[in-house]
Each structure stands twice: as C-alpha cells, then as structure tokens.
C-alpha positions as CSV (number, residue, x, y, z in Angstrom):
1,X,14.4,-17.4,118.9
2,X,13.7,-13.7,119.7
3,X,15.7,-13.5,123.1
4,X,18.7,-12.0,122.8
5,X,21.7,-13.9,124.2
6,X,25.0,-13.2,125.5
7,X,26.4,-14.2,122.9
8,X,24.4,-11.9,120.7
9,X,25.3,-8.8,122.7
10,X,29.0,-10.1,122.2
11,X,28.2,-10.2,118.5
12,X,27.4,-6.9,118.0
13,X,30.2,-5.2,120.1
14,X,32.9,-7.4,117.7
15,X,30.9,-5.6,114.6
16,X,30.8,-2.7,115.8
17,X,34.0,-2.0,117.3
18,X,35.5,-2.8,113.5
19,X,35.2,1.1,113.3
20,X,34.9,4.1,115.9
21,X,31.6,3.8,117.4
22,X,30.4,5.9,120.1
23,X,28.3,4.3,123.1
24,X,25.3,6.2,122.3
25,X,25.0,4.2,118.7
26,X,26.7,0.7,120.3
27,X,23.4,1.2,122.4
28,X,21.1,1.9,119.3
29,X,21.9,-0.9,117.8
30,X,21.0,-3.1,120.4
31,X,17.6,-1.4,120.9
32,X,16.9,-2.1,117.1
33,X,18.4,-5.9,117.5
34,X,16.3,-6.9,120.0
35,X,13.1,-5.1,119.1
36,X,13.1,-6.4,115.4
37,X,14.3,-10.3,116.1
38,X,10.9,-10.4,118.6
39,X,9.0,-8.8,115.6
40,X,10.8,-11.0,113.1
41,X,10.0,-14.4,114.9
42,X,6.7,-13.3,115.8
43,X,4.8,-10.9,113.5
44,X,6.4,-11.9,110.0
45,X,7.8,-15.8,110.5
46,X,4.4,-17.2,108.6
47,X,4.2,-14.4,106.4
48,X,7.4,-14.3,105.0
49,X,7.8,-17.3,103.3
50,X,4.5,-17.1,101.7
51,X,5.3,-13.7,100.2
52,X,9.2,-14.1,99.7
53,X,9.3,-17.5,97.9
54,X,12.6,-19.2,96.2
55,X,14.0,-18.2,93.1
56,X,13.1,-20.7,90.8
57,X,14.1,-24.4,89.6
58,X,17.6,-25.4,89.1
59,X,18.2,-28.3,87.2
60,X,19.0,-31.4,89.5
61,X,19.6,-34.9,86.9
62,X,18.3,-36.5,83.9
63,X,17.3,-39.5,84.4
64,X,15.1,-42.4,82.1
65,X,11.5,-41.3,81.1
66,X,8.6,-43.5,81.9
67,X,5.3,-43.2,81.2
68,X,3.1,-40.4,82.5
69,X,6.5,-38.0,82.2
70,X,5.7,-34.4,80.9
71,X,7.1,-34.7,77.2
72,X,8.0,-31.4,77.6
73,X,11.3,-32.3,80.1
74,X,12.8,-34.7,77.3
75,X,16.7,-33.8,77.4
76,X,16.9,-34.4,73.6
77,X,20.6,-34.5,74.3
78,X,21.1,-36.7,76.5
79,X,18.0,-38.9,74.3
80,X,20.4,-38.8,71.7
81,X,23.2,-40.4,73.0
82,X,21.5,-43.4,75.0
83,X,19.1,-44.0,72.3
84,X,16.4,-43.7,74.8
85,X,14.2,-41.3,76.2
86,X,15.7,-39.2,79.0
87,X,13.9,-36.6,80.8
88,X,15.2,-33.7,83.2
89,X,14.1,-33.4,87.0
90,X,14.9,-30.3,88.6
91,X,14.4,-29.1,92.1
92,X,13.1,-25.5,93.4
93,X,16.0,-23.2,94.9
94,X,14.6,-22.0,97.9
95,X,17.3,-19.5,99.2
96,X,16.8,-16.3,98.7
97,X,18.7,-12.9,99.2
98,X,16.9,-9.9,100.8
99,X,18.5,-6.8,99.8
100,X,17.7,-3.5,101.2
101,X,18.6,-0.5,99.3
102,X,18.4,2.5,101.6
103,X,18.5,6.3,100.6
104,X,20.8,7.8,102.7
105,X,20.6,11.5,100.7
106,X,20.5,14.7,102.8
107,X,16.4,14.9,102.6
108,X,16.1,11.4,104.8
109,X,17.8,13.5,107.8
110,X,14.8,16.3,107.4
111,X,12.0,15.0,110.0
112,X,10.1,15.5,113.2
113,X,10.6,11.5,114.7
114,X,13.2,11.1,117.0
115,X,14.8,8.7,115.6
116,X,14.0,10.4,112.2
117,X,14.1,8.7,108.4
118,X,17.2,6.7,109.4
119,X,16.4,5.6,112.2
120,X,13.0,3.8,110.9
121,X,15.2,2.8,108.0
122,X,17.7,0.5,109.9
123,X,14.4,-0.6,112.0
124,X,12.8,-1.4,108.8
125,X,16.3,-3.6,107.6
126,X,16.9,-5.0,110.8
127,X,13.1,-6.8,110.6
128,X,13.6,-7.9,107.0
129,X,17.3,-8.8,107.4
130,X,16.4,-10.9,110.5
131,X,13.5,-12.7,109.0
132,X,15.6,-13.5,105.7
133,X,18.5,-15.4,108.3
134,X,15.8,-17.1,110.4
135,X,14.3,-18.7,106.9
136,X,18.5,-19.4,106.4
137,X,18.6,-16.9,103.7
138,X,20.8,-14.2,102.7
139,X,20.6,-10.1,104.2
140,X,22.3,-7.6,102.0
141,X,22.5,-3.9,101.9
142,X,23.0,-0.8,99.4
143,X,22.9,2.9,100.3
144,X,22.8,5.5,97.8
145,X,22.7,9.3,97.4
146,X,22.8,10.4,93.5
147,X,25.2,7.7,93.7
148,X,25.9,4.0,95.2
149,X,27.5,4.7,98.4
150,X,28.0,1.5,99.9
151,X,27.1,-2.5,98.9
152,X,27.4,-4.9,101.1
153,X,26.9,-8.2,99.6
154,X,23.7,-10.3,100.6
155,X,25.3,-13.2,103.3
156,X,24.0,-15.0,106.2
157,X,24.2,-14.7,109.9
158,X,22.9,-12.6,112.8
159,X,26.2,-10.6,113.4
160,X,25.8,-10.1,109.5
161,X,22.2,-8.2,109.9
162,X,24.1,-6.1,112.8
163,X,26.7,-4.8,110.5
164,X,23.8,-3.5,108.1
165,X,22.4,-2.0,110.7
166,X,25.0,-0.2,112.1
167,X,25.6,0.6,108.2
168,X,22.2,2.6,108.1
169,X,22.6,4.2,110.9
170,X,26.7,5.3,111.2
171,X,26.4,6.0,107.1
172,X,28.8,8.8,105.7
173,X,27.3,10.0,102.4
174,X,29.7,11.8,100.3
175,X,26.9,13.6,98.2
176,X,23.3,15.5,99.4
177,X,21.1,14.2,96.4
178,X,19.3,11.1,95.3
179,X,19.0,9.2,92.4
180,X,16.8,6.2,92.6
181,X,17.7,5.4,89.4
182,X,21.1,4.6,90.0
183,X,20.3,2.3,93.1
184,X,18.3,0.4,90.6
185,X,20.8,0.6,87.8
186,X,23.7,-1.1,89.9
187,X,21.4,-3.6,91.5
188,X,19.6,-4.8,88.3
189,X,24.0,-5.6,87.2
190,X,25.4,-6.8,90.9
191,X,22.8,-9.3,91.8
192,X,23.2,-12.7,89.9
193,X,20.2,-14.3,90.8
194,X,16.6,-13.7,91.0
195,X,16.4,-11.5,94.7
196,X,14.1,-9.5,96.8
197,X,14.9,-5.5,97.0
198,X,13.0,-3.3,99.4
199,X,13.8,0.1,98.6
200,X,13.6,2.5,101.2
201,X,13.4,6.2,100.6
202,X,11.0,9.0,100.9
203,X,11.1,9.5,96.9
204,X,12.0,12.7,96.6
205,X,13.0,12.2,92.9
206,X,11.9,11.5,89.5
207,X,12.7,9.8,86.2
208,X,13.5,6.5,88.0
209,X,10.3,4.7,86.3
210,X,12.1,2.9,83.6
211,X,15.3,2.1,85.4
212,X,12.5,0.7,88.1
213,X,10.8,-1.5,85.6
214,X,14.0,-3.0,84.9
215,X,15.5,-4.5,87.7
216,X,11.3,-5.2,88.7
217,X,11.6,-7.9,85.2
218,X,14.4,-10.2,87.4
219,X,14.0,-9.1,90.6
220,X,10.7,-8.9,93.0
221,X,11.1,-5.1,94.1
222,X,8.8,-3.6,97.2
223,X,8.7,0.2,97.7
224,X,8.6,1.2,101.8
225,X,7.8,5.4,101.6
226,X,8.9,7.0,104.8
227,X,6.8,9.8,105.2
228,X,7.2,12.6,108.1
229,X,4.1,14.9,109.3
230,X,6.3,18.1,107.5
231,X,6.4,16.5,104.2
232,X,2.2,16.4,103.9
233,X,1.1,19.8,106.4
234,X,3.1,22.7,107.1
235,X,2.7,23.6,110.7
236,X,1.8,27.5,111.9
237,X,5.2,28.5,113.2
238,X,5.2,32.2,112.2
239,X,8.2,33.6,110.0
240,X,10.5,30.9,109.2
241,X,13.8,30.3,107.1
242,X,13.7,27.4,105.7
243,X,16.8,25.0,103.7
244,X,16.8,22.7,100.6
245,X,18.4,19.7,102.2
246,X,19.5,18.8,99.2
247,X,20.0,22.0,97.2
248,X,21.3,23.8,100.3
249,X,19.0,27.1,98.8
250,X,17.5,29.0,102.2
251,X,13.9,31.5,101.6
252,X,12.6,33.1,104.5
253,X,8.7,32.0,104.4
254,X,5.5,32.7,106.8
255,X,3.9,30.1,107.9
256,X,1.0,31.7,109.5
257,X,-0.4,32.7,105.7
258,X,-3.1,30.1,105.3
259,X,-2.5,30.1,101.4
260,X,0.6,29.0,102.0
261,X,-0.2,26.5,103.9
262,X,-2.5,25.2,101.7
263,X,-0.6,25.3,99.1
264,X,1.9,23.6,100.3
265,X,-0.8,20.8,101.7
266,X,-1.9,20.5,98.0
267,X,1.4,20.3,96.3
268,X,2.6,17.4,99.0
269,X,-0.9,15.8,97.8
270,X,0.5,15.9,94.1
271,X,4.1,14.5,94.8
272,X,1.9,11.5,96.4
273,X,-0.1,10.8,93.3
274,X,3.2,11.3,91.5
275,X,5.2,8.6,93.2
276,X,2.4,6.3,93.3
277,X,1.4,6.5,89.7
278,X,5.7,6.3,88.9
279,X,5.8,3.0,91.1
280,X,2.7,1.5,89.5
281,X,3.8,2.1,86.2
282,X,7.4,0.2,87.0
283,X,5.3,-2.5,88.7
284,X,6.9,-2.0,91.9
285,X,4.0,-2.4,95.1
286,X,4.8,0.3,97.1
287,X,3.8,0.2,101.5
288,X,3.5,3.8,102.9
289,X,5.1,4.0,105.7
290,X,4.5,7.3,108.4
291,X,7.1,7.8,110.8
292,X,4.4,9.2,114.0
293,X,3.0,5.9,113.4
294,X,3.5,2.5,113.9
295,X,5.7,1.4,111.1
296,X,5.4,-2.8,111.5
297,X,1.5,-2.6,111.1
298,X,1.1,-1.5,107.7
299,X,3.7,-3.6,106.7
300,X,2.4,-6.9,108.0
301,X,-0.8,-6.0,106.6
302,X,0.9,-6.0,103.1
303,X,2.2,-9.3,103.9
304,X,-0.2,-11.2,104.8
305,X,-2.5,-9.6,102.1
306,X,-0.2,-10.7,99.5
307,X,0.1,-14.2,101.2
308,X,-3.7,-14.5,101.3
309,X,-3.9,-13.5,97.3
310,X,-1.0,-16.3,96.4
C-alpha cells in the first residue's frame, strides 16, 4: 500500500499542473507523498482507527420488539400506528472526515528547519490525510491567517490528499496575522457532521479559548505545536536587527547580553505554560511538535497512548 506507483506519480503531476508549479515544488510534493503513505500504512494503520473512531449511530429501521429489547428504543410513533410495540435499530457511521486546519500567517515562515513551519505542516497533513483515505474516509483542509484563507472540503482519494498538500505548501496568504479563533469559528459552522480537526500552528495568539471549546463540544479537536529552536533560546549572534513577522516592527537587539538572553529563554517558557493552560481549558489535547526533531515519533506516541486508554 505504501509504494508509490506510476500511476501515483501521474496523479500528482495532473494536480499539480491545475496551477503554475515550478519543478522544485512538483518535486516536494512527491518527497512528502511517498514518505508519509510508508508512515501512514505502517506507523499509524492500527492506531488510527482506535483513536479516530466513527461519528456516532444513524438510525437504520424500526422493526417489531421482542422480548429482551432495550425499552428505551420503543419508536412510540411507529407503536402507535401498528398497535404494537416497535423498536428502533440503528447502525454506527463509521466514516469519518479528517480536517486539517493549518496557520499559514507570516510567523509559520520564521524558522531555522529547512523545510521550515510549512514544510513540517504539509508533512504533518499528508500523514493524517493518507491514513484517513486508507481507512476510506474523508481528507479536508483549511488555512487561515487572521482570516480563513482557503477550505477545501473533506473528500476522498489519494490525488485528493496531493492537492492539500500542494495547498500547504504553494499557499498565498493575503494577510501576516493569525487568529485561531476564526479557524475555529468557520469550522464549528462548515462542518455538518461530527469530524476530526488537527490544528496546526505554532500559537502565536490568544483569546481563542472559548471559540476552541466550541467547535471541541461537536467536533474531536487535536492541537499539533510546531516549535523551532529560535522560538525557546535565542542564539549568541552579536548585534542583530530583528522583524515582527507579523507586525512588520524592526529593533536592533544584542544578542551577546546574557540578560537578554535569558530573558527571552524565560518569557518563551511563559508563552508555553500559556498555550498549554488555553488548550486545556478548551479541552483540546495538544502534541508538541519540534521541528530539529523527529516530528512522527511524538505523534505516534499520542496515538497509541490514547488507543491504549480507550
């Protein structure tokens, strides 16, 4: 299931040549597709299900009670008019629609990785998105700044998981800021049925608790942090101008002052306890992801944690 075909290759040149695409990200996307469906069909294919289950019971046919029925599934209607007991049967909707919602603001572009923020974010998708289709279930996609950006509706298919993907990674934003709480806002309206939402973001915001806790009532919502070595220690790199990604405001600092950098060290510290203590009070679980390290681990570990506690 994890070799990638001919056919596959095909499939991704057809979705990506919808739009101007330059060689170097024809070949990005590729890399991702074939590292994350080995990872998908190996590391998360027992997991997933266990964690990610079906959205509830639909209602299938009444049919005639007999004895040793739960009185509680009487269809008093349907009692009514054959003047015997009827009880419902329903049947458990397994499919499911894994949404990720990705924060493409100017701050994800600020990192030391390679393939920086964005780069581990379409990883991140691509894994999720492929496991959903292997399970036959739906991959969707939202990006947001302060603002939804893009939504692309949860479907099925491989060549659908490659258009996220490409998505991620060939995004346009319009505006530098983010607002979590719009993401949530728009998701908690657009999505009819019970879903999974992994948002990704490294949470440089506030005031997105409540809006959080709502879509969390309908929806099962996982927080993935990307995290760069800059966001937690300030290196020693002498005098240094720095730039609010978002804010576009430029200081000329010294890193060489060991105050500073301590500083600095502790008030990264608070933003942590911050964010965790927001995503805990929205009961949102929340996987901290760093981008020098390996960023499947930690989030197989949450799976199969969660598995083992269901």
């Amino acid at each position: 299931m994890a070799a990638v075909t001919a056919a596959d290759a095909s499939a991704a040149a057809s979705v990506l040549a919808a739009e101007p695409t330059s060689p170097e990200l024809l070949a990005q996307v590729r890399r991702i597709e074939i590292r994350a469906r080995r990872l998908a069909s190996t590391l998360l294919m027992g997991d997933y299900r266990s964690v990610f289950r079906g959205s509830g019971i639909e209602f299938a046919e009444a049919r005639e009670y007999v004895v040793g029925d739960d009185v509680r599934l009487i269809d008093w209607n349907v009692t009514a008019r054959m003047g015997a007991p009827w009880v419902k049967e329903y049947v458990e909707e397994r499919e499911l629609s894994v949404v990720c919602a990705v924060d493409v603001s100017a701050s994800q572009l600020v990192a030391r990785s390679p393939a920086g923020r964005l780069g581990a974010a379409a990883e991140l998708c691509a894994l999720l998105s492929f496991a959903a289709v292997f399970h036959h279930d739906r991959a969707g996609l939202l990006t947001f700044t302060d603002r939804v950006e893009r939504f692309v509706a949860p479907a099925h298919g491989s060549r659908h998981v490659l258009r996220i993907v490409r998505e991620v990674l060939h995004h346009q934003p319009t505006r530098p800021g983010t607002s979590i709480a719009a993401a949530a806002d728009y998701l908690a309206r657009v999505l009819p049925r019970r879903s999974i939402v992994v948002l990704i973001s490294d949470f440089y915001d506030r005031g997105y608790e409540q809006s959080l806790r709502t879509l969390a009532r309908r929806h099962e919502v996982l927080a993935l942090t990307l995290t760069d070595p800059l966001d937690l220690e300030l290196p020693d790199l002498g005098l240094v101008e720095v730039e609010d990604a978002e804010r576009g405001e430029r200081m000329l600092i010294d890193t060489s002052d060991r105050g500073l950098r301590r500083r600095y060290s502790e008030a990264a510290q608070a933003r942590v306890r911050e964010r965790r203590a927001a995503l805990a009070s929205a009961g949102v679980d929340e996987v901290p992801l760093h981008l020098d390290q390996d960023l499947v681990r930690p989030l197989v570990a949450y799976f199969r944690g969660k598995a083992a506690r269901r």
